[in-house]
Structure formats: structure tokens, C-alpha cells
N, C-alpha and C positions, 0 to 999 in steps of 0.2 A: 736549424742549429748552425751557428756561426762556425768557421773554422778559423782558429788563432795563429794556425799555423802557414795561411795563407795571409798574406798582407799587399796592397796597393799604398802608392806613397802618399805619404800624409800631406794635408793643404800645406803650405806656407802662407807666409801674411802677404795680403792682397792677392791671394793666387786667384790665376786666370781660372777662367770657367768658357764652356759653350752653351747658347742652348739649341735643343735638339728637336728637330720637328718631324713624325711621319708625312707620309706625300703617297699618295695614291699613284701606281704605273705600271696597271696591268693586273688582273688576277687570270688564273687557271686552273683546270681542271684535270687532274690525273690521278691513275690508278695507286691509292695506297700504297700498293705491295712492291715498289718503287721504293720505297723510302725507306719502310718498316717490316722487321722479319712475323710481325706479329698482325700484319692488316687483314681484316675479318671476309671471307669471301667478295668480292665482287663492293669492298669499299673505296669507296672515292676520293679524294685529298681536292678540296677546292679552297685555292688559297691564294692570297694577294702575293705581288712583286711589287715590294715595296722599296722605296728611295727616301731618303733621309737627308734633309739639310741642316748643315751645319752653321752655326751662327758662334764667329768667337766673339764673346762678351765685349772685348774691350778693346778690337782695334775693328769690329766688324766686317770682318771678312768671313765672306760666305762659300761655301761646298755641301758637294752634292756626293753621297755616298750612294754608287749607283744610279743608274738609269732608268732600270727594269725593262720593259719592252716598248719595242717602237713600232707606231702604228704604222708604217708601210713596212710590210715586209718579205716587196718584189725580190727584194738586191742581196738577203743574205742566202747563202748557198744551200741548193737542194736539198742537205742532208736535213740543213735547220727548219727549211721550210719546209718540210714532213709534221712540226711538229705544232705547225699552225691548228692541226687537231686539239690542241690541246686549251689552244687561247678562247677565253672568254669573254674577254674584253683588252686592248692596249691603250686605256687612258693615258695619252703621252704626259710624260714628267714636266712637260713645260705647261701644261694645261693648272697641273697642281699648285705650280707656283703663282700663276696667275692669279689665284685667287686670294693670293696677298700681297700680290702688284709686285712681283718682282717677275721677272725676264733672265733667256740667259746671259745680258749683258751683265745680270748682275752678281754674278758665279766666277770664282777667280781660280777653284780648283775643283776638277771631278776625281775622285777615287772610285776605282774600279775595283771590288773584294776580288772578281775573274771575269776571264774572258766571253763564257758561255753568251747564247743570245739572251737570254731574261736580265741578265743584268746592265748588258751593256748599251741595250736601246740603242740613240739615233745620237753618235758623237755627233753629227755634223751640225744639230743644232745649238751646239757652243763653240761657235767660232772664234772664241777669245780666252779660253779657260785651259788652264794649262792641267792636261791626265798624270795621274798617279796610278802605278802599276808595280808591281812585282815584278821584276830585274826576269824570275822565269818564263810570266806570257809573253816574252819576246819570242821564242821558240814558236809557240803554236802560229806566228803567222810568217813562218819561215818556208816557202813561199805564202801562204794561204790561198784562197780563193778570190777568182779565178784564174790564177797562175796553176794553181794545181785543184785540178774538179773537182779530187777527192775529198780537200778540205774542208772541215765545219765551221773554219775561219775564214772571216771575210777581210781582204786587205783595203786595207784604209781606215780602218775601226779604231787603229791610234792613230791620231793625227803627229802626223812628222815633225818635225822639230818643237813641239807643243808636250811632248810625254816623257815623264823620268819612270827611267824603269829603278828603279829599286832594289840595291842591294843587299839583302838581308845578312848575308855573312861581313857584310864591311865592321868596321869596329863600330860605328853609328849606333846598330843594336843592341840594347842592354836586355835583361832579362828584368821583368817586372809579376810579382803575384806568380803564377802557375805556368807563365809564358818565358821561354826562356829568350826570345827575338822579338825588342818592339824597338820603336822608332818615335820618338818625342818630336812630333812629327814642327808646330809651332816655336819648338825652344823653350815652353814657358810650364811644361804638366797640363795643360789644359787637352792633350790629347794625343795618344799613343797607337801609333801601324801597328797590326800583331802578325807576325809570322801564323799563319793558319794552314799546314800543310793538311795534303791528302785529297782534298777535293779536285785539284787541277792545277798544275804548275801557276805561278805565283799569287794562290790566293790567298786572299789578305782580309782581317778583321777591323773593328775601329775601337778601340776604346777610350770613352770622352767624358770627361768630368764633369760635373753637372753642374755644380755649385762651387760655390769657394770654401765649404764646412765639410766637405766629404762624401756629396753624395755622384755617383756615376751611372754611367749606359754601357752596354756592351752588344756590337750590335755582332752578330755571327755569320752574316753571308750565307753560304751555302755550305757551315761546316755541319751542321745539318739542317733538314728539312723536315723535321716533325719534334715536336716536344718528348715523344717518348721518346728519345732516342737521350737526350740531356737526362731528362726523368730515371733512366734506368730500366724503362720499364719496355725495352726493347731491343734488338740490336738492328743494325743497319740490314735493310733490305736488298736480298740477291735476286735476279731475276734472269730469267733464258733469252739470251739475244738472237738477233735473225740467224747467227752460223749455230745455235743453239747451246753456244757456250754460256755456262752461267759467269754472269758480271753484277755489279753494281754501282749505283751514282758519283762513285768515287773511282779518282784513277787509282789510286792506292790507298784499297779499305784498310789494311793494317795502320798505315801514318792516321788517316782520317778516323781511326777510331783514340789511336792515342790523344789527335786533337780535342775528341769530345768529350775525353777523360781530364783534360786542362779546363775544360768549361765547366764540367760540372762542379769542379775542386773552385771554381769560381762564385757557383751559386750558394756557395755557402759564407761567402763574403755580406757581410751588413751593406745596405746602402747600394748595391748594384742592382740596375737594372737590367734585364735579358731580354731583346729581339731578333727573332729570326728575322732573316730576308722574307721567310714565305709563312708566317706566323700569322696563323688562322686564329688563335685564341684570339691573341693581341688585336687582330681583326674584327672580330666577332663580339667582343667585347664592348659593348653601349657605352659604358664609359673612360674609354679612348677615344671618341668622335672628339674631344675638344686635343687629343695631343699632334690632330693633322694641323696641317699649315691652312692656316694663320696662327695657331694653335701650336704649343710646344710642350713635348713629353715631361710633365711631370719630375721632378728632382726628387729622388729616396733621400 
């Protein structure tokens, strides 16, 4: 059922479009009940970290939404490398694009949804590609690691004078559909930053127009990490941490459930399409193998 009272802006003539492609970088294996208040004894979450290229239609220039994971991962800090348990495989992101002859020379910008390690992979294999961040993960690497041990931030992970951090409160930001803070990021509608609070200081969504008639992608990051949670048909999973305090995957469940109240008020928009970062469906699904690169996701 559509909702009329949710709207995205309409094409213009000759509007811009991208097309959007999945990229294989990394899946993993983890405990359900991580995510979901409702995962059944001793179930599993085995799911891709997936990276997304951007292709603008008509001046082609290309990005990369995320990293996902990077296959060496001596150099990020002890807390993250605990979680090497977890990885199943780190197909590195430049392996994926290889398979449709492109390189990172040929990458002009990375956006970053957050800081965490799954998404951020190995900046250092785009030594010419200028990062996109939220104006707030500047803080998490204030000092980071190893200036300070204790950090889960590794320093260097933005490259220096290479990264805009992003101000979300500048006047920049208009409110678009259900999201009161986006960012026309191109100048032209062909593709919108979303403010997507709750998960981790300055995480960020991407919403991309797909076509020139109306139809769009909206990709979620890590505003959540299971479809029941969009679905309704859950709420976000709390879990006992090593000091045995209960927590959850968000630094602030409250904002990060308001965000997936903005999503789902989304899903009733005609013509959008919805991926997680770590969307098993979307995965699993046999007839997605044609929307990976070389290969581009289908336009609603």
C-alpha cells in the first residue's frame, strides 16, 4: 500500500539519474539475537557486507558506497580484531570491481554510511578518491588507535586532507519524503546524503534515483541489520555485554529506532527500492546475481 502522504521529488526534464550496482566485500557470520529482540535459540545471521557503486548517468563519475571489509586485518585495533571470529570470507572491494575492469583509479569519491570496520575496509587502496563522512565521525578518531589503545578507531582510516566531513545542521540540508536532513549531494536530484542517526556518530544513508521517470534505491547502512526490524515484525536486539550491562548495536537505540520509523514510512513509497548493508534476502536471492557489477540493480 502506497502512502500519498509521503512524497520524493518528482523527475524534471532531462533529470539526472545513476545507475547502481551491488559488489561483493565480505560476508559474516553472527549471532541473531544481535540484531533482533525476536532471534530463535541459537540462530545465526550469515550475511554479506556489501559496497555499492555509483555510476552518474551523464557526467560518469563514479563512487563507492562503503568498503565492507578488508582482507588484511593485522593493523586495525585489538578490540576490532576480536571480531575476526566473525568473518567468513573479505572479498576485497577492489577484486569486485575488477570484474568489470575498473580499478581504484577509477573512483573519484568513497562515502563512508560509518565508521565501524565492516564498512570501512582498506581506505588506503584509493589513493586518489576524495572520502565523504559525517561532519560527527570526526570525533571517534579523536585520538584513535594507537594514540590511545583503547580505541576501536584506527587513525589513518580518513585520509588527511582527502575527506569532507559533512555538516548536517548547515543550511545545505533540506528535508526530503520522511528524512528531515539530506544533502543533493551532485546539484542535479540524481542523489541525496540522509542524515541517519542512531547507529554511530555521523552515519549516513544514500538515496539515488534510478531512472529519469521516477524510479529510486535507498540503501540503509547500518541503520538496521535485519529486515524484521523495517518489517515490523521485530524490535532491535539488546544483548549482555562483557561488564554485563545490557546494550545494543546502536549507540542510541532510541534515535536509531526513530530512524527505522523514517524507513519504513519510506517503504510505502511506489518505485523505491530498499538494501541493507548486510541484506541476506537481497543476497540469497538468485535473481539478483545479474544486479552485482558488471551488472546493475534494476530500476522500479
Amino acid at each position: 500500500m502506497s502512502d500519498s502522504s509521503v512524497q520524493l521529488p518528482s523527475p524534471a526534464a532531462g533529470q539526472a539519474y545513476c545507475d547502481v550496482s551491488a559488489l561483493n566485500a565480505g560476508r559474516v557470520n553472527m549471532p541473531a539475537e544481535l540484531f533482533v529482540s525476536n532471534a530463535s535459540q541459537g540462530e545465526e545471521s550469515v550475511m554479506p557486507c556489501l559496497s555499492f557503486l555509483i555510476h552518474h548517468h551523464s557526467t560518469g563519475t563514479r563512487m563507492l558506497f562503503d568498503l565492507g571489509i578488508r582482507n588484511d586485518i593485522r593493523d586495525i585495533p585489538p578490540f576490532q580484531k576480536s571480531a575476526e571470529k566473525f568473518v567468513l570470507d573479505s572479498d576485497d572491494v577492489c577484486t569486485s570491481l575488477d570484474k568489470g575492469d575498473l580499478g581504484p583509479g577509477d573512483i573519484t569519491y568513497v562515502v563512508l554510511s560509518h565508521c565501524h570496520w565492516d564498512p570501512v575496509g582498506d581506505t588506503r587502496l584509493f589513493p586518489r578518491a576524495q572520502f565523504v563522512v559525517g561532519s560527527e565521525s570526526r570525533s571517534l578518531f579523536e585520538p584513535g588507535y594507537p594514540a590511545d589503545p583503547t580505541s576501536t578507531f584506527l587513525s589513518g582510516t580518513l585520509p588527511e586532507g582527502r575527506t569532507q566531513y559533512l555538516d548536517v545542521d548547515s543550511g545545505a540540508w533540506k528535508p526530503i519524503g520522511p528524512f528531515p536532513k539530506t544533502l543533493d549531494f551532485f546539484g542535479d536530484g540524481s542523489m541525496y546524503l540522509v542524515d541517519a542517526p542512531g547507529h554511530l556518530p555521523g552515519h549516513m544513508n544514500l538515496l539515488v534515483r534510478t531512472s529519469s521517470d521516477g524510479g529510486w534505491i535507498y540503501l540503509v547502512g547500518d541503520a538496521a541489520h535485519d529486515w524484521r526490524l523495517l518489517l515490523g515484525e521485530s524490535e532491535i536486539g539488546m544483548f549482555s555485554g562483557d561488564d554485563g550491562v545490557l546494550q545494543c548495536m546502536h549507540r542510541d537505540k532510541a534515535v536509531a529506532e526513530e530512524t527505522i520509523r523514517r524507513i519504513q514510512k519510506l517503504l510505502k513509497v511506489p518505485r523505491v527500492r530498499v538494501v541493507l548493508a548486510h541484506d541476506k534476502e537481497f543476497e540469497r536471492n538468485p535473481d539478483n546475481k545479474q544486479f552485482y557489477f558488471p551488472g546493475k540493480i534494476a530500476s522500479l
